[in-house]
N, C-alpha and C positions, 0 to 999 in steps of 0.2 A: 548365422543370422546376417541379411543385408543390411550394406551403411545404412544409417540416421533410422532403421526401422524398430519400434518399441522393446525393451526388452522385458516383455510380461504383460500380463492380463489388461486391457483398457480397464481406465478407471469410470467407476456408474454414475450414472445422471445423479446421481444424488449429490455425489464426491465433485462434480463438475458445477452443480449448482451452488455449494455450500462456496466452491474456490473462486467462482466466478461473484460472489456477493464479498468475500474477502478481497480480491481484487481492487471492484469499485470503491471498498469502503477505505481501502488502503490511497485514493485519488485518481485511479485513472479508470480509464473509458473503458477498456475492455485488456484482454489479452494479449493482442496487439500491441497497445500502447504500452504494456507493462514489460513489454519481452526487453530492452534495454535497463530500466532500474532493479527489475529483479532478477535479470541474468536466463531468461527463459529462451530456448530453441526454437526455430524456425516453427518445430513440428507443433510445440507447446504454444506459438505463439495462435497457433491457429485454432487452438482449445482442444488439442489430441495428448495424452497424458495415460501414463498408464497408473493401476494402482498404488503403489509404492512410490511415485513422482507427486503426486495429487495428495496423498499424505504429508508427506514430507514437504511440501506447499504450504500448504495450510497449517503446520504446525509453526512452522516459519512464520507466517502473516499472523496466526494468533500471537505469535510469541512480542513481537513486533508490535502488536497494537497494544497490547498490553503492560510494553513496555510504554510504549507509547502516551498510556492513560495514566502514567507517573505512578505506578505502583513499584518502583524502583529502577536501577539501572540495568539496561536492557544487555540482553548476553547476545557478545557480538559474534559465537559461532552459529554458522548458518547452518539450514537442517543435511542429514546426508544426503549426497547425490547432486546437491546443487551447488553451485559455483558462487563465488565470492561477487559479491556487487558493492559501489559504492553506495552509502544510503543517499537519499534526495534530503535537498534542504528546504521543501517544501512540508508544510505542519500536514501530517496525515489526519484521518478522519477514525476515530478508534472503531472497531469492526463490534458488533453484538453477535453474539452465538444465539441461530434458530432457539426460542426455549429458554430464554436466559431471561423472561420477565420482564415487569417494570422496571425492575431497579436498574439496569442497562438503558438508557436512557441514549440513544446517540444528540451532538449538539450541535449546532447548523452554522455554518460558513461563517455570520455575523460572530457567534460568541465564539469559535476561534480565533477569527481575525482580533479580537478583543483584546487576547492573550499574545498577539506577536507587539513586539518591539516594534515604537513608531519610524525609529533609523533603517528598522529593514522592509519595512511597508515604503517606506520613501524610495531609499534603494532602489527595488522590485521596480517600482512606478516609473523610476529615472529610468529604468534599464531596459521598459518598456517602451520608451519615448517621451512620456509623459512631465510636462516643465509642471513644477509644485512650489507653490509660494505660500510660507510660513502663515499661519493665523496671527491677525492683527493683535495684541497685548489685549486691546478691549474686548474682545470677545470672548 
């Protein structure tokens, strides 16, 4: 087998489409952008993944959202085959599985931001440039 080339079968449009909507739903833009936070290869960054990778992806990104969606605390072993990443301190977006109904409800940017601490909204805002002057008492 040559360097960096897959070892096993491409993974199906299906497996690419399910990972690529995990991805987004995880905060970023594409695979690209996620090849840093989640520890992904040049090759993966470019959305080339074989079977067994694309599994163990998305078992990971489920596992994650779901920890995520505070149904307890999240298990910090990553799935096989993939490398250890630090996690982001950015609030992810909980992922819905194709099929999974009403009751999966994803919730939008405003009722997150809802749930973060107003010291780290401030923060974020400093840290972006942004000068923030406290609300008057009467208001």
């Amino acid at each position: 087998m040559a360097f960096g080339q897959p070892s096993g079968p491409p993974a199906t449009a299906r497996q690419l489409r399910h990972l690529a909507a995990l991805v987004e739903a995880a905060g970023h833009t594409g695979f690209r952008d996620a090849r840093g936070p989640l520890g992904l290869t040049q090759r993966q960054a470019g959305g080339k993944f074989t079977q067994g990778e694309a599994e163990a992806l998305i078992a990971r990104l489920e596992a994650e959202a779901e920890a995520a969606g505070g149904s307890g605390p999240a298990d910090d072993q990553p799935a096989p085959g993939l490398p250890v990443t630090p996690r982001r301190a950015a609030p992810r977006v909980p992922a819905t599985r194709p099929g999974a109904g009403a009751a999966a409800k994803p919730t939008t940017l405003a009722e997150q931001l809802e749930r973060v601490p107003e010291r780290l909204l401030v923060a974020e805002m400093r840290r972006r440039g942004w000068r923030l002057v406290p609300p008057s008492p009467d208001s």
